[in-house]
C-alpha positions in Angstrom: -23.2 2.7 -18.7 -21.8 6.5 -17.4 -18.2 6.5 -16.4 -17.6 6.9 -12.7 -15.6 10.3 -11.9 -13.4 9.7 -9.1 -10.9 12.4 -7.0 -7.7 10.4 -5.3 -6.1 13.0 -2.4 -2.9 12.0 -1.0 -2.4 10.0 -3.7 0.9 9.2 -3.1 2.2 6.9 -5.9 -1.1 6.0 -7.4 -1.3 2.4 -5.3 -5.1 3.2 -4.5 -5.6 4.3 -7.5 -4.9 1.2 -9.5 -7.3 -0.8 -9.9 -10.1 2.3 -10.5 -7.5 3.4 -13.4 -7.2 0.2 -15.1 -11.0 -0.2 -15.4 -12.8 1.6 -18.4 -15.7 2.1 -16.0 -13.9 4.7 -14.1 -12.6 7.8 -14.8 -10.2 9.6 -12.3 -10.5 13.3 -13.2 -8.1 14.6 -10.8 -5.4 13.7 -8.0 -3.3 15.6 -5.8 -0.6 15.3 -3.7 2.1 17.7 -2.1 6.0 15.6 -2.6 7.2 16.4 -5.7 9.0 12.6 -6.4 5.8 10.9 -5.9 3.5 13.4 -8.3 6.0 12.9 -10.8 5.5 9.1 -10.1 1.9 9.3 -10.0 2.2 11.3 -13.5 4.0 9.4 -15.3 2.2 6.0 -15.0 -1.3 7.7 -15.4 -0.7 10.4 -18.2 -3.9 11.1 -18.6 -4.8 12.3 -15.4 -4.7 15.7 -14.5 -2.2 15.6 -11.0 -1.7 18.4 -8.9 1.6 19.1 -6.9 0.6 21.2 -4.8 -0.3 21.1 -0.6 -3.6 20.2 0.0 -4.5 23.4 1.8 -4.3 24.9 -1.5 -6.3 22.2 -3.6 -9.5 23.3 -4.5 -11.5 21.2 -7.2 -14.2 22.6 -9.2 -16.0 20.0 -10.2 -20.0 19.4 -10.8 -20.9 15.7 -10.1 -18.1 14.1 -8.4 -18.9 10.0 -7.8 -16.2 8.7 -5.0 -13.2 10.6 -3.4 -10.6 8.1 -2.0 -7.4 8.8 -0.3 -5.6 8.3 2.6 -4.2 11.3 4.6 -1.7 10.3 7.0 -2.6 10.3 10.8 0.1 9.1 13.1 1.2 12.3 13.3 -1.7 13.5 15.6 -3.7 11.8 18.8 -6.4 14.4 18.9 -9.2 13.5 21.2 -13.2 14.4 21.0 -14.3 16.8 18.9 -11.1 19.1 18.7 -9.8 17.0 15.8 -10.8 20.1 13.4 -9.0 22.8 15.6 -5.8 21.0 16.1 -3.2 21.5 13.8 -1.5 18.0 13.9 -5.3 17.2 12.6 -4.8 19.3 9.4 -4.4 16.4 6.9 -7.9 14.8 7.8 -10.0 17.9 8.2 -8.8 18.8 4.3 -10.0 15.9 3.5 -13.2 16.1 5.2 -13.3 19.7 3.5 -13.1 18.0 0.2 -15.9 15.7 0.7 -18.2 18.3 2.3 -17.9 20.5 -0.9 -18.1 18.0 -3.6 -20.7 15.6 -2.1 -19.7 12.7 -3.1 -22.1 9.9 -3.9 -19.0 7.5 -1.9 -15.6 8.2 -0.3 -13.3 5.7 0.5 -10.6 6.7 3.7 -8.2 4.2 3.9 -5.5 4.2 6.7 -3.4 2.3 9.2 -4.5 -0.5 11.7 -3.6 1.7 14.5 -5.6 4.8 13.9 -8.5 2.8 15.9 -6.8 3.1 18.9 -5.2 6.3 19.0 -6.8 8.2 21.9 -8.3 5.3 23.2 -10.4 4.7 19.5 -11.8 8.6 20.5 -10.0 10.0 17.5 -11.4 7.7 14.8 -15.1 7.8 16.7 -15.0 11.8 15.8 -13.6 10.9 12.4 -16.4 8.5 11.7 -19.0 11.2 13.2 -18.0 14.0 11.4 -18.6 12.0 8.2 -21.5 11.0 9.4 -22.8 14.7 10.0 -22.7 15.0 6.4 -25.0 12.2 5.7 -23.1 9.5 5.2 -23.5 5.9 6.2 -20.5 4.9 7.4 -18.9 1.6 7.5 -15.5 0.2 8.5 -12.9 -2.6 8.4 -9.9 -3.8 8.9 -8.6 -5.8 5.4 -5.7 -7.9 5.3 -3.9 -7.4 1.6 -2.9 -10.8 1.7 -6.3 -11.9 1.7 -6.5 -10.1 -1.7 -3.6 -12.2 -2.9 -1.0 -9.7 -2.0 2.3 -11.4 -1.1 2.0 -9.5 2.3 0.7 -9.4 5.7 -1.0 -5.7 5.8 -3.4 -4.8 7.7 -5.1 -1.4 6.9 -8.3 0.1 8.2 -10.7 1.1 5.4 -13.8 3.5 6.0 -16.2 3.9 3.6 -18.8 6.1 3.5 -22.4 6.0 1.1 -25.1 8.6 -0.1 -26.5 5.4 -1.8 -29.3 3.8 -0.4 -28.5 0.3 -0.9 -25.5 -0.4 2.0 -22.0 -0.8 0.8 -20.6 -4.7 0.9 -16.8 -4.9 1.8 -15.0 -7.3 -0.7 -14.6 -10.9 0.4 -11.3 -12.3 0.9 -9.7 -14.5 -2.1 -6.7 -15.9 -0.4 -6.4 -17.4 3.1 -4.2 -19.2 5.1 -3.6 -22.3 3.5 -3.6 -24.0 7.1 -6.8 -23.2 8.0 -9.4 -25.9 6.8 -12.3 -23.7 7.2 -11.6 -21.7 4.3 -10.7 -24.4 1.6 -12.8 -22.4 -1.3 -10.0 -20.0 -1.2 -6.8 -19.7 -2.5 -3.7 -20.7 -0.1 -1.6 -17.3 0.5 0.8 -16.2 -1.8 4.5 -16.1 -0.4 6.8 -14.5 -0.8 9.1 -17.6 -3.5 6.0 -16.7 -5.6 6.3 -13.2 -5.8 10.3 -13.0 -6.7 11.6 -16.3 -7.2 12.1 -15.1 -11.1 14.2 -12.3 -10.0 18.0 -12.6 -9.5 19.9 -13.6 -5.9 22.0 -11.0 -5.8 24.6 -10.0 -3.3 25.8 -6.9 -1.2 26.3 -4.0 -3.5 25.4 -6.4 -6.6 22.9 -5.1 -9.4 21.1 -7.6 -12.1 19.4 -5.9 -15.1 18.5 -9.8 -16.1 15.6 -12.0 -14.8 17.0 -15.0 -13.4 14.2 -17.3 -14.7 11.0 -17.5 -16.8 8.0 -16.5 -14.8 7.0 -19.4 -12.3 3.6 -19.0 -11.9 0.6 -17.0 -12.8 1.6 -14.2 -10.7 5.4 -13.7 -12.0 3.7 -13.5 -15.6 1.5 -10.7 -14.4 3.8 -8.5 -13.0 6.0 -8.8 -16.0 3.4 -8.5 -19.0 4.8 -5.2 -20.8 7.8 -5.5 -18.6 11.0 -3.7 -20.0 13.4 -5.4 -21.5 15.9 -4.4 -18.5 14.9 -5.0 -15.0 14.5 -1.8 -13.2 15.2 -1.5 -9.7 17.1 -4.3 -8.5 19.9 -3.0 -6.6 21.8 -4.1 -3.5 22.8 -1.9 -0.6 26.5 -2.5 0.0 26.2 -3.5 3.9 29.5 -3.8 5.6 31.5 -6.7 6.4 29.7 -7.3 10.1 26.0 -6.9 8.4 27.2 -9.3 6.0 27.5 -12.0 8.3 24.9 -11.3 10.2 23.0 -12.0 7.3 24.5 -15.1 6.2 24.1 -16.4 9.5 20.6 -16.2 9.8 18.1 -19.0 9.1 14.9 -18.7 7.6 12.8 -16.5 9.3 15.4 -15.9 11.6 15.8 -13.4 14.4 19.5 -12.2 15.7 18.7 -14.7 18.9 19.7 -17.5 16.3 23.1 -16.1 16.2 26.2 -17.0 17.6 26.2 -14.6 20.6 29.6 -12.4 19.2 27.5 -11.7 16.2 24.4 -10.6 17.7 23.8 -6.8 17.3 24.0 -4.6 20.2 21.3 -2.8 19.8 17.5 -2.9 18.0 14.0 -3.6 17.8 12.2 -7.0 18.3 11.7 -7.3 14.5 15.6 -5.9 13.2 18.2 -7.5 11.6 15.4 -10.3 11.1 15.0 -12.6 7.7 11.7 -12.9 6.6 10.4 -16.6 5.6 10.4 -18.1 2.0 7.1 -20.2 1.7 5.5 -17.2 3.7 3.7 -13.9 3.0 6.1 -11.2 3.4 5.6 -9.3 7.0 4.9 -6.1 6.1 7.6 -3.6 4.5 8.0 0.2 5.0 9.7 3.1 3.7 12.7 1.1 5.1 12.6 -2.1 3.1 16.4 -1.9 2.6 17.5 -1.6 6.0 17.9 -4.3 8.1 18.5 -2.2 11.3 14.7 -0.7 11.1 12.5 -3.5 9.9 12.4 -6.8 9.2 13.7 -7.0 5.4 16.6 -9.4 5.0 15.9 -11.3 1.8 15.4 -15.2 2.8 18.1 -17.1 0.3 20.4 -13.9 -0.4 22.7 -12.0 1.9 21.1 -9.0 2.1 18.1 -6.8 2.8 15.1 -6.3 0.1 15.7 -4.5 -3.4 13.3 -1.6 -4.8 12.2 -4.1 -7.4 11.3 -6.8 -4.6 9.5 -3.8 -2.3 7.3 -3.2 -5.5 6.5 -7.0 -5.9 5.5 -7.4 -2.7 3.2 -4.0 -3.1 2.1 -5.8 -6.6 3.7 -2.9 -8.2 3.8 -4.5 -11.8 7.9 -4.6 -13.2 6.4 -1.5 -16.0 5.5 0.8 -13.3 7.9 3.9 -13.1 8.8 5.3 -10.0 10.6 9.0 -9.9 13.5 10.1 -7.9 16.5 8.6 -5.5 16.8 4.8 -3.9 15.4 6.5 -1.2 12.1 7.8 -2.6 11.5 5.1 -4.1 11.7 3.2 -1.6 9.1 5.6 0.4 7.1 5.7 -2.1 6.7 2.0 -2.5 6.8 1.6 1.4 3.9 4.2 1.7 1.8 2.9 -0.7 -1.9 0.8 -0.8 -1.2 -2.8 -2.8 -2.2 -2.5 -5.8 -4.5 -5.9 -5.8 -6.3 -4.2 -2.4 -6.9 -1.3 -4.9 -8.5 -3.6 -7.2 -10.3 -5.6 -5.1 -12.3 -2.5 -3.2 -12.5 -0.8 -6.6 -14.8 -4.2 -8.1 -16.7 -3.6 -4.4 -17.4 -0.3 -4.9 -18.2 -0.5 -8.6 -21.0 -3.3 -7.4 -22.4 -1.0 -4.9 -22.8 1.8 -8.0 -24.3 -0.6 -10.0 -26.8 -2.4 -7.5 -27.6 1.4 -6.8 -28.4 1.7 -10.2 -26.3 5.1 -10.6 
């Protein structure tokens, strides 16, 4: 059977690219993307793959036969509506990807993006998205996936678009995992929470670092993330929080919210979801750039006085304890934050790879 030749743009990481990268069926012959901390990331956990650091305005692959393009340029930063989507400038990011796609051809693309990029401009701006791909002959088909249905640790919810030359019609993947409480779906497998996915790594405090697993892995899961795991663990580092923060956090029940607190200790200021612990025996809610800082998201760890570590951001993103990631706290953090799980990655890459096959390509 050929090889299918894939393109990632805004690769980010490598998240999305993932699963395709781990399966000898694929081959991923290029990837760009413009920040410098997360190319090197991307490069150094896929060596053989030709990455490009550059902005995307200036990418411009030469390539013959191209099977699938998948990426995910961001678009919260524009609310274009109608058809001016490809004279805006806040619309940049999209239309270079839609310039991609128009001069490779594709067989498939796959544009994966947040939940709310259906109703921006009252679901106008994702209307001319989906129309514009289909003016180049795509059928187009959309969803919104869940990564904890993919047995990702985490409630995130993502829109995915895919578009097909092929003639038999693309078949999302079905879900693996579901809530355990609803009867309906007994076939599946109950959620995995969030004791599953770092219960092996250390409870550290405020400004504490551990460069030792606390356990054995637990569960089937555990061992996965650490097969080829280095001997030290990477990443799991504490934020010294001051003294305040500190009790905040020790304060708070499972799951708890600062209206649990005694009233002297509730924060002045803040969201809905800040200074909020997330639940043990529960998917994670899901994390962001900000996954250390209880002030933007919610992200306090739920046994430990603190917020989330690197290492635990990347766990919940099913980053697996060998994966690399370049540059500050910071950028890692973004990066991880930013990034498609990589079981989602997997789980569209076996639906994709089906609809090749059944296609007979």
């Amino acid at each position: 059977m050929k090889r299918f030749t894939i393109i990632d743009l805004f690769a980010g990481a490598g998240g999305l690219s993932y699963g395709f990268a781990k399966d000898s069926d694929f081959e991923i012959v290029m990837a760009n993307e413009i920040e410098y901390d997360m190319a090197q990331t991307y490069s150094i956990n896929h060596p053989n793959i030709q990455v490009y650091n550059c902005d995307i305005k200036d990418f411009n692959p030469e390539y013959q036969e191209i099977d699938l393009i998948i990426g995910g340029p961001p678009c919260q930063s524009y609310s274009t509506v109608g058809k001016r989507v490809l004279d805006d400038p806040r619309g940049e990011l999209f239309q270079e990807y839609y310039r991609v796609v128009k001069k490779l051809e594709p067989k498939a693309f796959i544009f994966e993006n947040v939940k709310g990029l259906l109703s921006m401009s009252k679901g106008e701006l994702f209307k001319t998205i989906v129309s514009l791909f289909k003016s180049l002959d795509y059928k187009v088909s959309f969803k919104v996936l869940n990564s904890a249905d993919f047995g990702v640790p985490q409630i995130r919810e993502r829109v995915i678009v895919v578009g097909t030359r092929l003639n038999k019609d693309y078949i999302f993947p079905q879900p693996t995992h579901s809530n355990s409480n609803n009867l309906f779906d007994s076939n599946l497998k109950p959620y995995l929470t969030l004791a599953e996915a770092i219960s092996d790594l250390p409870f550290i405090k405020s400004g504490e670092e551990s460069f030792e697993y606390a356990t054995k892995p637990q569960n089937s899961f555990q061992e996965l993330m650490r097969i080829d795991a280095p001997e030290k663990l990477l990443y799991h580092i504490a934020p010294k929080n001051n003294e305040k923060l500190v009790k905040i956090m020790e304060r708070l029940p499972d799951g708890g919210t600062p209206q649990d607190l005694p009233e002297e200790l509730r924060p002045k200021s803040g969201f809905k979801n800040t200074y909020c612990r997330l639940w043990w025996n529960r998917p994670s809610t899901t994390i962001t750039r900000n996954l250390s800082t209880p002030s933007s998201s919610r992200c306090i760890h739920p046994k430990a006085p603190r917020p989330l570590t690197t290492r635990e951001g990347a766990r919940i993103q099913c980053f697996p304890d060998n994966y690399i990631f370049y540059g500050s706290k910071s950028s890692k953090n973004l990066q991880i934050g930013n990034a498609v799980p990589t079981f989602l990655s997997i789980a569209l890459k076996n639906s994709i790879k089906e609809h090749f096959i059944s296609n007979k390509i």
